[in-house]
FIPABA-969755 format. One line per 5 residues: number of its first residue (from 1); their letters; for each residue z, y, x of N, C-alpha, C, O, CB. Coordinates in steps of 0.2 Angstrom, whole numbers, plus 2048, in hexadecimal, padded with zeros to 3 digits. Atoms other than C-alpha are relative to their C-alpha. Glycine has a CB too. Layout:
NUM	a	Z Y X Z Y X Z Y X Z Y X Z Y X ~ ... .
//
This chain:
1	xxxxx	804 805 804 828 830 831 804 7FB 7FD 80A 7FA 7FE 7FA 7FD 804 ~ 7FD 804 804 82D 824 826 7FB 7F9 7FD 7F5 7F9 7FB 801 805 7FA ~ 805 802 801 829 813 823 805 7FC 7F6 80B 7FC 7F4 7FD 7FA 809 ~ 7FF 802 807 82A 80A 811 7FF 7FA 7FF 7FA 7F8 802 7FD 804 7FB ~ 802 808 7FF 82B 7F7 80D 803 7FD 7FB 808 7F9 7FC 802 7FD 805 .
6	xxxxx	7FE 802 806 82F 7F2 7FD 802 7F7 800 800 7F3 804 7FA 802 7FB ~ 7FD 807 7FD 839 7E0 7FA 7FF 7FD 7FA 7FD 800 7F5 808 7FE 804 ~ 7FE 805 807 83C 7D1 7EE 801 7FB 804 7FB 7FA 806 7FA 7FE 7F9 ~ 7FD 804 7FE 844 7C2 7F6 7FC 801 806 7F6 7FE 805 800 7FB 7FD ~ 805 803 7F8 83C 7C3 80A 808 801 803 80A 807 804 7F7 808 805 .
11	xxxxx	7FB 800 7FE 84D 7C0 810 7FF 7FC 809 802 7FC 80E 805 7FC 7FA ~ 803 804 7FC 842 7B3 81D 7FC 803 805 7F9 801 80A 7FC 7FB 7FD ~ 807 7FD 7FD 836 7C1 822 805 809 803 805 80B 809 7F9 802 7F7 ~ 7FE 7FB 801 83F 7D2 820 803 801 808 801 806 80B 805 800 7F9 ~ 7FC 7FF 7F6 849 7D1 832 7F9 802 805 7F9 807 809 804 7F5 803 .
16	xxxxx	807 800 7FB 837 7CD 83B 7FC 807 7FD 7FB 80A 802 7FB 7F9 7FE ~ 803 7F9 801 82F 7DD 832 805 804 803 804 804 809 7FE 802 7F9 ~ 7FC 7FA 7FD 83C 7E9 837 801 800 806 803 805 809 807 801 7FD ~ 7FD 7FD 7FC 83F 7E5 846 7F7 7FF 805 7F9 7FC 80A 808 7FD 803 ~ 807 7FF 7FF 82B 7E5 84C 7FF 808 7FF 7FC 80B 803 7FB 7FC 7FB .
21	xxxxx	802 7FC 7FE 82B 7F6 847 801 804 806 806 803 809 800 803 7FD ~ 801 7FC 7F8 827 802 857 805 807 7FF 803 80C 801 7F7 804 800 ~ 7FE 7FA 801 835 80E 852 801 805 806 803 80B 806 805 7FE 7FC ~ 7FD 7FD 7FA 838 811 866 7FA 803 801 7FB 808 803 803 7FC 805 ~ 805 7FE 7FE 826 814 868 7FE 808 7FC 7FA 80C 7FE 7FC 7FA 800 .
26	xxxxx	803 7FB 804 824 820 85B 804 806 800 802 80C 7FE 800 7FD 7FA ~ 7FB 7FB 7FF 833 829 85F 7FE 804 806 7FD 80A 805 807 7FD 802 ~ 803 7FF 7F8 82D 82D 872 7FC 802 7FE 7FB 807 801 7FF 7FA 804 ~ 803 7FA 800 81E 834 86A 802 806 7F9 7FE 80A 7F6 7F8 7FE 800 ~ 7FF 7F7 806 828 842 85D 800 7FD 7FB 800 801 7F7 7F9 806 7FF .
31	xxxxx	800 800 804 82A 837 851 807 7FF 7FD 809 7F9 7FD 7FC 7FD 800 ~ 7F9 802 806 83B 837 845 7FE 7FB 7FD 7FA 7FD 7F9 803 804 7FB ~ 802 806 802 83A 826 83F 806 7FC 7FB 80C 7FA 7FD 7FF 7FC 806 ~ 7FA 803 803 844 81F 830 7FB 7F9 7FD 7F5 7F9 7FD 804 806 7FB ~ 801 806 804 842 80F 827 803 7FE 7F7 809 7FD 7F6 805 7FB 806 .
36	xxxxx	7FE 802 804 844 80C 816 7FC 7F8 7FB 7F6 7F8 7FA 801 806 7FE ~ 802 805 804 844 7FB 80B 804 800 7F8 809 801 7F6 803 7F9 804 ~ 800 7FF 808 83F 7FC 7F9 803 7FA 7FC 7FE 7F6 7FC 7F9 801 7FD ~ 800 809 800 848 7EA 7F2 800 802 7F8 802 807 7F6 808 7FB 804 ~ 802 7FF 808 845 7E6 7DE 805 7F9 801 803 7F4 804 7F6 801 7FD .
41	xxxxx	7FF 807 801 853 7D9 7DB 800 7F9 803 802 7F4 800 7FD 7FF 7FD ~ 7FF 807 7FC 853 7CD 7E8 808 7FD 7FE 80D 800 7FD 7FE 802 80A ~ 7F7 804 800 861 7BE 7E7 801 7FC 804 804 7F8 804 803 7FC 7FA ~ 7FB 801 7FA 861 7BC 7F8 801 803 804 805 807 802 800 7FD 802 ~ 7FB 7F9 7FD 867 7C5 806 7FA 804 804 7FA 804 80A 807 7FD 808 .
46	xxxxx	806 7FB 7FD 857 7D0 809 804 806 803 803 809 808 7FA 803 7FB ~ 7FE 7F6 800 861 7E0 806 805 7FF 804 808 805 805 802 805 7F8 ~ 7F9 7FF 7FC 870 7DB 813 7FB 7FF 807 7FC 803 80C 808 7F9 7FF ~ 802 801 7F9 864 7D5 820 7FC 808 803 7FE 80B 808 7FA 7F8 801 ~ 800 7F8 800 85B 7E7 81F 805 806 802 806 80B 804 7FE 802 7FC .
51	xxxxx	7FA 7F6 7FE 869 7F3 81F 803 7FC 808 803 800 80C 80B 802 7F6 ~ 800 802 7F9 86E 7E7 82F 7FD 803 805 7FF 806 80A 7FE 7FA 800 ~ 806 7FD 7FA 85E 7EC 838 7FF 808 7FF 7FB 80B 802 7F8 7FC 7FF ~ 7FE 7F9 801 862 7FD 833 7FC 805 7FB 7FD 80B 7FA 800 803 806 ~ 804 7FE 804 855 800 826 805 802 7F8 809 7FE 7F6 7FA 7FB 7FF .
56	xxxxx	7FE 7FD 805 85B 80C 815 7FF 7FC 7FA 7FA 7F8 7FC 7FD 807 800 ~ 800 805 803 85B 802 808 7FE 806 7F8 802 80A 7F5 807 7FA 801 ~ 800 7FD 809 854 809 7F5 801 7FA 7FD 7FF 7F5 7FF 7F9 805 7FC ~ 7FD 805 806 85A 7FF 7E6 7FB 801 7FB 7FB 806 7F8 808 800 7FE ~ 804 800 808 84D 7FB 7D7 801 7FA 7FC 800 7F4 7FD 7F8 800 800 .
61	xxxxx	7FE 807 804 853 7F3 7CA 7FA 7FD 7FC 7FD 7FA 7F7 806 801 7FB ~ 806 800 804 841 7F0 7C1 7FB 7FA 807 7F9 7FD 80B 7FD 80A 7FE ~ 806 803 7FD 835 7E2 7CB 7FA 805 7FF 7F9 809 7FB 7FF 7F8 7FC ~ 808 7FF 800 824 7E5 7CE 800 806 808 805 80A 809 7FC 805 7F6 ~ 803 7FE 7FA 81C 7EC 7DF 7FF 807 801 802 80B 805 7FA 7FE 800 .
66	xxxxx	800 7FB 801 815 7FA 7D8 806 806 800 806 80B 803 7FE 800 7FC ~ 7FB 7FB 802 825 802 7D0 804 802 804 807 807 804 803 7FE 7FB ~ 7FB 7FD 7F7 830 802 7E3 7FB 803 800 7FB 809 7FE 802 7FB 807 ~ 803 7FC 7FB 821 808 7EC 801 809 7FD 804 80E 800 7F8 7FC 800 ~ 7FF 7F9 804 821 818 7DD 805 803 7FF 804 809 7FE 7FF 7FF 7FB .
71	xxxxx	7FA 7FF 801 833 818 7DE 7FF 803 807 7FF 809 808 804 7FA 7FE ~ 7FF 801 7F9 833 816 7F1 7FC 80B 803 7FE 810 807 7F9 7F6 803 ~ 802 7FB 7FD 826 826 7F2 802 806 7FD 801 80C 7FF 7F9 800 801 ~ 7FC 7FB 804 82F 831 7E7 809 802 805 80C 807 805 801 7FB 7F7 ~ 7F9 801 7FB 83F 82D 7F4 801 803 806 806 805 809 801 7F9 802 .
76	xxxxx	802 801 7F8 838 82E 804 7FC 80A 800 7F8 80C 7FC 7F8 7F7 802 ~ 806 7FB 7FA 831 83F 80E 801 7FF 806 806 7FD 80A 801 808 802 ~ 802 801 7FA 82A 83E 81C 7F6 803 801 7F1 803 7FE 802 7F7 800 ~ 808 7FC 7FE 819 847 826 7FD 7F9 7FF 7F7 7F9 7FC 7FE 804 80B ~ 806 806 800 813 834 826 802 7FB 7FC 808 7FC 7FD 7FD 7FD 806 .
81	xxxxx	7FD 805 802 817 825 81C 7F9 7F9 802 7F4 7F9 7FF 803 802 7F9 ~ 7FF 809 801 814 812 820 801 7FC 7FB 807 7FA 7FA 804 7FD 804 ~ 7FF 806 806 813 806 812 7FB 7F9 804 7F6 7F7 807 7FB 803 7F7 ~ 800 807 7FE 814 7F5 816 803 7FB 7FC 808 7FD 7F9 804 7FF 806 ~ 7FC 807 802 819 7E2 80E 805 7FF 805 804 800 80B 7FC 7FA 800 .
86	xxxxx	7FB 803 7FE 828 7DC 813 801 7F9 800 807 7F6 800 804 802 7FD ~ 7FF 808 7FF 823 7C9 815 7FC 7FF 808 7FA 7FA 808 7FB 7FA 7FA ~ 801 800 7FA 81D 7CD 828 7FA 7FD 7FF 7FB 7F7 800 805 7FD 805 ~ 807 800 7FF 80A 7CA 826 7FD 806 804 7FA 804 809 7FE 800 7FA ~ 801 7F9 7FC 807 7DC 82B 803 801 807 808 800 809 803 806 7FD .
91	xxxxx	7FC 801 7F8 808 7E0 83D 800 809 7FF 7FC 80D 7FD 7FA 7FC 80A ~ 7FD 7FA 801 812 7EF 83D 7FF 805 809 801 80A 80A 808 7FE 7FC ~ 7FF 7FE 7FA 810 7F3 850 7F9 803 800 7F7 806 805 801 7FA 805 ~ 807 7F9 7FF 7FE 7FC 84C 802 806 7FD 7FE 80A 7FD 7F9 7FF 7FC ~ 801 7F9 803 806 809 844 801 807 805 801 80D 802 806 800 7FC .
96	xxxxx	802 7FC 7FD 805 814 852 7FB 802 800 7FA 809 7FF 801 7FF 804 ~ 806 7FC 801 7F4 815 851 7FB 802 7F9 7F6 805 7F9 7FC 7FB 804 ~ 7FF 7FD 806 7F5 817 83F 802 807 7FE 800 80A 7F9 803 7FB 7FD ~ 7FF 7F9 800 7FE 826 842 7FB 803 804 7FB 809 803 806 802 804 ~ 805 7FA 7FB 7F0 82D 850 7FA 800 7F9 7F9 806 7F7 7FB 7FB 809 .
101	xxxxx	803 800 805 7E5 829 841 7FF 806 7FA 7FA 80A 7F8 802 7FB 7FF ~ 7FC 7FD 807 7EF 832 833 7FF 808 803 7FF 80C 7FF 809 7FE 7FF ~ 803 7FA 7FD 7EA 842 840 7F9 804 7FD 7F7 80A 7FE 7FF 7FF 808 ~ 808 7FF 802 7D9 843 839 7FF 7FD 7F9 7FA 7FD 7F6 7F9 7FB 807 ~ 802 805 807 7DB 839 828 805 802 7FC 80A 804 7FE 801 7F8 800 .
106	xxxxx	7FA 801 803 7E5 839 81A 805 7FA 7FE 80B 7F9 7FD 7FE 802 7FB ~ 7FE 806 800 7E6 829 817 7FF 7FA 806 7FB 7FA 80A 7FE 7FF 7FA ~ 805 803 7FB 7E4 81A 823 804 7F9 7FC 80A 7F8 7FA 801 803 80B ~ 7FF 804 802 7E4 809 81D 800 7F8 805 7FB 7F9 809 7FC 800 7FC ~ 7FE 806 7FD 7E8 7F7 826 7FB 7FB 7FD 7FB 7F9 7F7 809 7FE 7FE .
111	xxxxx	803 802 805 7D8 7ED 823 7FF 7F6 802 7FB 7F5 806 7FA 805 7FF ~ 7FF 806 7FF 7DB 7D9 824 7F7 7FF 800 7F6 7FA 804 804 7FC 7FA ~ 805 802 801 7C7 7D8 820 7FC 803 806 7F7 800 808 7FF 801 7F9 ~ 801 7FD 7F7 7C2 7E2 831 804 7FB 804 802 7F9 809 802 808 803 ~ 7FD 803 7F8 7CD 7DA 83A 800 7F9 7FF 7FA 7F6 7FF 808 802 801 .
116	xxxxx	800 809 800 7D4 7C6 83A 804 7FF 7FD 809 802 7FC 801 7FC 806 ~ 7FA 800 805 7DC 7BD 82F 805 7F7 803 802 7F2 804 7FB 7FF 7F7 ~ 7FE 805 7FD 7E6 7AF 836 7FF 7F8 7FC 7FE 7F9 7F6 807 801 801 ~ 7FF 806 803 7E6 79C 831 805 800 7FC 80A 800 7FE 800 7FC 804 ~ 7FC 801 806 7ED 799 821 804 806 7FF 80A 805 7FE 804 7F9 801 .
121	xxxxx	7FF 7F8 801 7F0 7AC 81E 801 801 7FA 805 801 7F6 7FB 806 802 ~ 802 7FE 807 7E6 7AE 80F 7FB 7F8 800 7F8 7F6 804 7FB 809 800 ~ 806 806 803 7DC 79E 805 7F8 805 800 7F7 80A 800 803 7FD 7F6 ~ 809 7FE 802 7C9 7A0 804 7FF 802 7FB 7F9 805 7FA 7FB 7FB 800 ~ 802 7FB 806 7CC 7A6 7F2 803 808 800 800 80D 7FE 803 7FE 7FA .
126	xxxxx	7FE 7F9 800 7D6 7B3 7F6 7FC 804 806 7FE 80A 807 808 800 801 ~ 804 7FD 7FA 7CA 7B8 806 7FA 805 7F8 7FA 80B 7F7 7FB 7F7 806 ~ 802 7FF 805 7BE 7B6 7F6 802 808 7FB 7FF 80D 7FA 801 7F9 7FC ~ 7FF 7FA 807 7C7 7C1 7E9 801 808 805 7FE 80D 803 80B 7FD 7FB ~ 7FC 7FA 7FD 7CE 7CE 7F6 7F8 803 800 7F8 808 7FC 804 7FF 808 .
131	xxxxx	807 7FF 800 7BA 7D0 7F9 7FC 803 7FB 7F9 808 7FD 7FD 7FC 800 ~ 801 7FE 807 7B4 7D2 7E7 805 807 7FF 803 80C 802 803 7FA 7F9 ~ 7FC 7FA 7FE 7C3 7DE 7E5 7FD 807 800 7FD 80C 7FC 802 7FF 807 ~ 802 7F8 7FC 7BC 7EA 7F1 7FA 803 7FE 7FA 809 7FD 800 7FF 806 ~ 807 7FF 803 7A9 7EA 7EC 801 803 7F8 7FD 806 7F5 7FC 7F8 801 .
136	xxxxx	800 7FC 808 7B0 7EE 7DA 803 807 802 801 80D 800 806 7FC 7F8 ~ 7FB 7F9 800 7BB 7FB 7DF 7FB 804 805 7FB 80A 804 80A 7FE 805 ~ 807 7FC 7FC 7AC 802 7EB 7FB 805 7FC 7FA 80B 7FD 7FB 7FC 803 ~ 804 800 804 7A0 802 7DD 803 806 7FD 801 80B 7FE 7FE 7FA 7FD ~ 7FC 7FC 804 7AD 80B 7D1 802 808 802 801 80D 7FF 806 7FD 800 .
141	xxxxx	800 7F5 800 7B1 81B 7DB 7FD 7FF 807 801 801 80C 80B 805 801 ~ 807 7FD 7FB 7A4 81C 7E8 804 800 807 804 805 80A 7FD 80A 7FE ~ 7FB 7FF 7FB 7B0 818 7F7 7FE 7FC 805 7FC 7F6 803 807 800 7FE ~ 802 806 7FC 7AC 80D 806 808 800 801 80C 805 802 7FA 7FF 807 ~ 7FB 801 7FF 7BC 803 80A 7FE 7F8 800 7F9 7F6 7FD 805 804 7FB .
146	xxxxx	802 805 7FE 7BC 7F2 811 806 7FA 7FD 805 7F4 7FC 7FF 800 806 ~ 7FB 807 802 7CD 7EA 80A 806 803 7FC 80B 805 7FE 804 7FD 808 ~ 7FE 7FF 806 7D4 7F0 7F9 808 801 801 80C 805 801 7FD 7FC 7FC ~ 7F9 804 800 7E3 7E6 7F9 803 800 807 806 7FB 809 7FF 7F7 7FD ~ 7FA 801 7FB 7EB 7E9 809 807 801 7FD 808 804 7F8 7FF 807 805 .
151	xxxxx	7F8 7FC 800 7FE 7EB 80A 802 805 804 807 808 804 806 7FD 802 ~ 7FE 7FB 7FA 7FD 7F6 819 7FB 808 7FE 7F5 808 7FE 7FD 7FB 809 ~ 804 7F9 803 7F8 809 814 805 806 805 80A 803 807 802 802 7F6 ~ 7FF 7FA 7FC 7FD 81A 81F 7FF 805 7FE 7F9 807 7FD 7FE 7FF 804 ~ 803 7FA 806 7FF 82A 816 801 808 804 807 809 806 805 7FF 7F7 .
156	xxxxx	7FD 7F8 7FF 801 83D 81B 803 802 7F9 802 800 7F3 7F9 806 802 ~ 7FD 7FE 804 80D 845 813 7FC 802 7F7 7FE 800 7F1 804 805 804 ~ 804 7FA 806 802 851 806 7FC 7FA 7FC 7F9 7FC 7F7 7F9 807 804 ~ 805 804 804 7F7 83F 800 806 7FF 7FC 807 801 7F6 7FC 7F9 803 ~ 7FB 804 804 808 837 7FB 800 805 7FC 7FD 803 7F7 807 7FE 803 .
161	xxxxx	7FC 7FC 809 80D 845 7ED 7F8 801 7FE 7F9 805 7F9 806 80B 800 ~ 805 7FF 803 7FA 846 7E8 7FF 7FA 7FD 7FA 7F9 7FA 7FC 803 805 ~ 802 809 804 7FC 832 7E2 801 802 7FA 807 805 7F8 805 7F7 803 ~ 7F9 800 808 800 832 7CF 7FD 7F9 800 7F7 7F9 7FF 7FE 807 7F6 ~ 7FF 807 800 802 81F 7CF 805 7FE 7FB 80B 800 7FB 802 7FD 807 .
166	xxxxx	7FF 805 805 803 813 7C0 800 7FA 800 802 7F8 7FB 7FE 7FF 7FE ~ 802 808 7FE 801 802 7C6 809 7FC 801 80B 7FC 807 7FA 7FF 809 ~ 7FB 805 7FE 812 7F7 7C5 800 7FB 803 805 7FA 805 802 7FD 7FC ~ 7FF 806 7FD 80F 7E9 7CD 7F9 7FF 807 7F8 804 80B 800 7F9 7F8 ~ 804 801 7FA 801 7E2 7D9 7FA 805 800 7F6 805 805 7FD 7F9 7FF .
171	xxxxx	808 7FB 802 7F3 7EE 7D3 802 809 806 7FE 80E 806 800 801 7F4 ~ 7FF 7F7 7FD 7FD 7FD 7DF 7FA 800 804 7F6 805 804 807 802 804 ~ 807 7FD 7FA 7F0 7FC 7EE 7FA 801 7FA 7F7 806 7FC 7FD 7F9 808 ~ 806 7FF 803 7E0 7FC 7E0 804 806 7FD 7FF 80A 7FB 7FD 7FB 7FC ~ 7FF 7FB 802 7EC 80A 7D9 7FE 807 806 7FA 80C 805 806 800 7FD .
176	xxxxx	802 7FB 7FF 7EE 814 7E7 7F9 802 803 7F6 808 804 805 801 804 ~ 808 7FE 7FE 7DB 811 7EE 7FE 805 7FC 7FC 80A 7FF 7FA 7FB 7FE ~ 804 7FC 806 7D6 819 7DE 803 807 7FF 800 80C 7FD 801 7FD 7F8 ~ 7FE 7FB 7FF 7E1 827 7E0 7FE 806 805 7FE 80C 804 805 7FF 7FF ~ 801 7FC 7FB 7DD 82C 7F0 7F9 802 800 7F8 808 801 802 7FC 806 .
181	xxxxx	805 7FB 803 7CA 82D 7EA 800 806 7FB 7FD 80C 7FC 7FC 7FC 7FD ~ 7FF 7FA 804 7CF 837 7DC 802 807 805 800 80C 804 806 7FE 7FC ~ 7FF 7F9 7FC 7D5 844 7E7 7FC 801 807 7FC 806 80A 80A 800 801 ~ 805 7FC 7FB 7C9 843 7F5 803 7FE 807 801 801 80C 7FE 809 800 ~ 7FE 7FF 7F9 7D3 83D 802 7FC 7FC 808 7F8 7F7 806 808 7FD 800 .
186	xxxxx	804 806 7FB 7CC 835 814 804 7FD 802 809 800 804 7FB 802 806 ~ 802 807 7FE 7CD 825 817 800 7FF 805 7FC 803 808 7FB 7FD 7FD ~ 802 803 7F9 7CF 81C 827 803 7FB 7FE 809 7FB 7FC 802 804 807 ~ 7FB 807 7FE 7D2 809 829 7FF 7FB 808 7FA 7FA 80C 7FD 7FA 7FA ~ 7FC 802 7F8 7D9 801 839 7FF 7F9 7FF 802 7F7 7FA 807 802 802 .
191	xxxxx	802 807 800 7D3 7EE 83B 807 7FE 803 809 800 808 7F9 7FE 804 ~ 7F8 806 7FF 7E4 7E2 83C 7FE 7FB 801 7F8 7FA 802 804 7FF 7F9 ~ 802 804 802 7E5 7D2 83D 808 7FF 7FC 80E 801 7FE 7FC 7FC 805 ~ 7FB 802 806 7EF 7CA 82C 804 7F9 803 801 7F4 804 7FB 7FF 7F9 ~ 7FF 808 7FF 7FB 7BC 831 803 7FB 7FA 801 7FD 7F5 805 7FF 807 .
196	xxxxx	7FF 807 802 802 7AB 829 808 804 7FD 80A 808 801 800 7F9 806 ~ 7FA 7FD 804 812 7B0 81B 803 7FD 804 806 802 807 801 7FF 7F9 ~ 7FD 802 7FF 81B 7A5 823 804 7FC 7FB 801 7FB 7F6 802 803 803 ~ 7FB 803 805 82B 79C 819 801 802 7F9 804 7FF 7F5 807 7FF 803 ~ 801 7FB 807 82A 7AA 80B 7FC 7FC 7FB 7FB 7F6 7FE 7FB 808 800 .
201	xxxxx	802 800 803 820 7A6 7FC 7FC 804 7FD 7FF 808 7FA 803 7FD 800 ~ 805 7FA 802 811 7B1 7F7 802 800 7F8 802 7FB 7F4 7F6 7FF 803 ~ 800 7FC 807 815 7BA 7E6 7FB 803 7FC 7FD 806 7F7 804 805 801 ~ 805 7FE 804 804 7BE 7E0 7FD 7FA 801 7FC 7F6 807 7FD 806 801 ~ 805 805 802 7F9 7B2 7D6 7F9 801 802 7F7 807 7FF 801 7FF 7FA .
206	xxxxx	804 7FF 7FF 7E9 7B1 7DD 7F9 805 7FD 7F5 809 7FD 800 7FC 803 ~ 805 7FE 807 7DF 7B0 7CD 803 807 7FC 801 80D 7FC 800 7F8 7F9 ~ 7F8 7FB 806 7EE 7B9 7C1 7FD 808 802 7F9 80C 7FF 80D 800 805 ~ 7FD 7F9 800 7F0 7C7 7C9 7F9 802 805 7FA 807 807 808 800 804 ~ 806 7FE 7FF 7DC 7C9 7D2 7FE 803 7F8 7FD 809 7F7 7FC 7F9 803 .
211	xxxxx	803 7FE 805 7D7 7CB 7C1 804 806 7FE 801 80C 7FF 7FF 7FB 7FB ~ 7FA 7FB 801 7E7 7D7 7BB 7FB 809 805 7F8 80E 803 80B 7FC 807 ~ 803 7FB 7FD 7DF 7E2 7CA 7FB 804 800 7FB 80A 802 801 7FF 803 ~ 807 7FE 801 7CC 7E3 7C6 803 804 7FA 803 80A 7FA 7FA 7FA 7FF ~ 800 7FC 805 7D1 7E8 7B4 804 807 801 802 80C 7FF 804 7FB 7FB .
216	xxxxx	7FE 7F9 800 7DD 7F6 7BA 7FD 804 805 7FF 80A 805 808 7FF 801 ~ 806 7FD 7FE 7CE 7FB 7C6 7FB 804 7FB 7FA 80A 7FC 7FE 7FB 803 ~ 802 7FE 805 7C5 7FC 7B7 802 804 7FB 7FE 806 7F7 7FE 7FC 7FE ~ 7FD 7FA 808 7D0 806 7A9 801 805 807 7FE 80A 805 809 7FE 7FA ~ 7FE 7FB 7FC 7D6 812 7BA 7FA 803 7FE 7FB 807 7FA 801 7FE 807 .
221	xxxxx	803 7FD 7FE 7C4 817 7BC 7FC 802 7F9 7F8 806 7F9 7FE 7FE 805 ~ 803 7FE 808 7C0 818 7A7 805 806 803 802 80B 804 802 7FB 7F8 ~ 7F9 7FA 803 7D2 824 7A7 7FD 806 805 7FD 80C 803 80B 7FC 803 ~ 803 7FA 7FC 7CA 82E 7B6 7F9 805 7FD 7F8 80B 7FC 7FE 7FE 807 ~ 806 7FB 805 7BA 831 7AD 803 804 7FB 801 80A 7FB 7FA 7FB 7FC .
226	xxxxx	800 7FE 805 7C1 835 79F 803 807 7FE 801 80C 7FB 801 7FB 7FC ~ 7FC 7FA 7FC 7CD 842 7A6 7FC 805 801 7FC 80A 7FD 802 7FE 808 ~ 804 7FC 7FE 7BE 849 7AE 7FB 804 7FA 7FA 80A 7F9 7FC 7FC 805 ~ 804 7FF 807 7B4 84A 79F 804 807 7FE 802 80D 7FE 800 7F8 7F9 ~ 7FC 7FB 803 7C2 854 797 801 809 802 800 80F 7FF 807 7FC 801 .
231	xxxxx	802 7FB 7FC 7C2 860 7A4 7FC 804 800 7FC 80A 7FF 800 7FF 805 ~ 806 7FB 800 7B2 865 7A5 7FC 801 7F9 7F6 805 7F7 7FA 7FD 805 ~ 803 7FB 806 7B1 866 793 804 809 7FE 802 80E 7FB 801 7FB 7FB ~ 7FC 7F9 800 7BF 873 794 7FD 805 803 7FD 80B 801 808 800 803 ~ 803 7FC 7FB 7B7 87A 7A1 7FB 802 7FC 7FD 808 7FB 7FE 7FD 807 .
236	xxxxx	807 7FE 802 7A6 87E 798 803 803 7FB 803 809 7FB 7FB 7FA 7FF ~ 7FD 7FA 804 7B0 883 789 804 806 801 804 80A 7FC 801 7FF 7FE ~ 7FE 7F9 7FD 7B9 891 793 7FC 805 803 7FD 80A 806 804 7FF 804 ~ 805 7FA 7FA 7AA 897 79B 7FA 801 7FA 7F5 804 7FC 7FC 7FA 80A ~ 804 7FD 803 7A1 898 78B 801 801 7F9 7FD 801 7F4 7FC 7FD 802 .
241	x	7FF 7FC 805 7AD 89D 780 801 807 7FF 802 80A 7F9 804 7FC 7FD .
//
């Protein structure tokens, strides 16, 4: 298995994720366990303190979230993959039961909004926005899901190549939600609790980039209709030409 963790300056954080993961535990039940960090440009020592802790390092020279992660799964095999932030908010020590999970699922999701969110984690707008979020993204493809915008996701091999993911920047978890309805996969989310960034600085704007995400919620699920439409008009004209 494989876990994935894309960077941009967590040089403060990056040590404390890697070495939380359960790689002994995961080993002990059958699991080949590698580590790779996706880093986009950092200028400070993210990418030395990683390859330290022994994590593979991919290089993107392009910013934005999205475009490692796309990079990252194009890179990586593995029967399971872990995606995770790299500012130690995510507790990476559930991923065992994210793998027991992934036995019966295709996907399994990390959900701050089941679970707890620590003091001074997330503002009350962003509790707010993350909320909205999800209720649009519900409405849109018919999916129950409690927490949109996680960073913490869990994939079986056969979801990952079934993503065709567009989203550069913050909008990847409302991409891949939408992907994984598109293709029918099940869903399972695992209640967390989300902690405090710590000395990092959070990189998405609450408003900015809330809105960025509803809109690309909204053209994802025009571009699928319209897909679909296409289809079943081919389809009707081959079956009744």
């Amino acid at each position: 298995m494989a876990f994935v963790i894309p960077t941009l300056n967590e040089a403060s954080s990056i040590g404390k994720v890697l070495d939380q993961i359960p790689i002994g535990e995961l080993r002990r039940e059958g699991y080949d366990t590698a580590v790779y960090v996706i880093d986009g440009l950092s200028v400070d020592n993210t990418r030395d303190i990683a390859a330290e802790k022994g994590a593979q390092l991919i290089l993107e020279k392009r910013k934005g979230k999205g475009i490692a992660l796309q990079k990252a799964f194009k890179s990586v095999s593995a029967d399971y993959v872990i995606v995770s932030d790299g500012d130690n908010t995510y507790p990476l020590d559930v991923t065992p039961e994210m793998v027991r999970l992934l036995q019966t699922n295709d996907v399994v999701i990390g959900s701050r909004l089941k679970g707890s969110i620590e003091p001074g984690a997330m503002t009350r707008l962003n509790v707010v926005g993350n909320i909205l979020l999800t209720v649009i993204a519900r409405l849109l493809f018919n999916a129950h899901i409690s927490d949109i915008c996680s960073g913490l996701w869990g994939y079986r091999a056969h979801a990952i190549r079934g993503l065709e993911l567009s989203a550069e920047g913050f909008a990847i978890e409302a991409d891949m939600f939408a992907e994984c309805t598109r293709n029918g996969f099940y869903m399972a989310e695992l209640p967390i609790t989300y902690r405090a960034r710590g000395a990092s600085r959070a990189k998405l704007s609450s408003l900015r980039d809330g809105l960025k995400i509803a809109a690309f919620l909204f053209k994802k699920r025009l571009n699928q209709t319209r897909a679909w439409n296409v289809r079943s008009q081919a389809k009707d004209r081959g079956e009744h030409g």
